[in-house]
Phi, psi and omega in degrees: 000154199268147193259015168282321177295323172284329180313268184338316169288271187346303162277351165305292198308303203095022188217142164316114163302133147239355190213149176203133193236111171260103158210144150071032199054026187220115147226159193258128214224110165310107167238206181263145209065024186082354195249100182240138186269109164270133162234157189227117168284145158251163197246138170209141186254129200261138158197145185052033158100026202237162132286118185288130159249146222248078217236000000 
């Protein structure tokens, strides 16, 4: 990881990053103390240049 994102993350949190966890589009981003940040990607699915939606 590049340490200009991480220096930024640290201080934005005010905690050590130590881990960043990728699956399934969830990421978990591990600081120190126990203090874990969740976040969720969404997904789209493409076909013949259209976005599928699922409605």
């Amino acid at each position: 990881m590049d340490n200009r994102i991480k220096e930024f993350i640290n201080l934005w949190v005010g905690k050590q990053l130590e881990s960043i966890h990728c699956a399934c589009e969830i990421l978990d981003f591990g600081f120190s103390g126990d203090f874990v940040l969740h976040g969720m990607g969404l997904t789209r699915v493409i076909l013949n240049d259209d976005i599928i939606n699922d409605y």
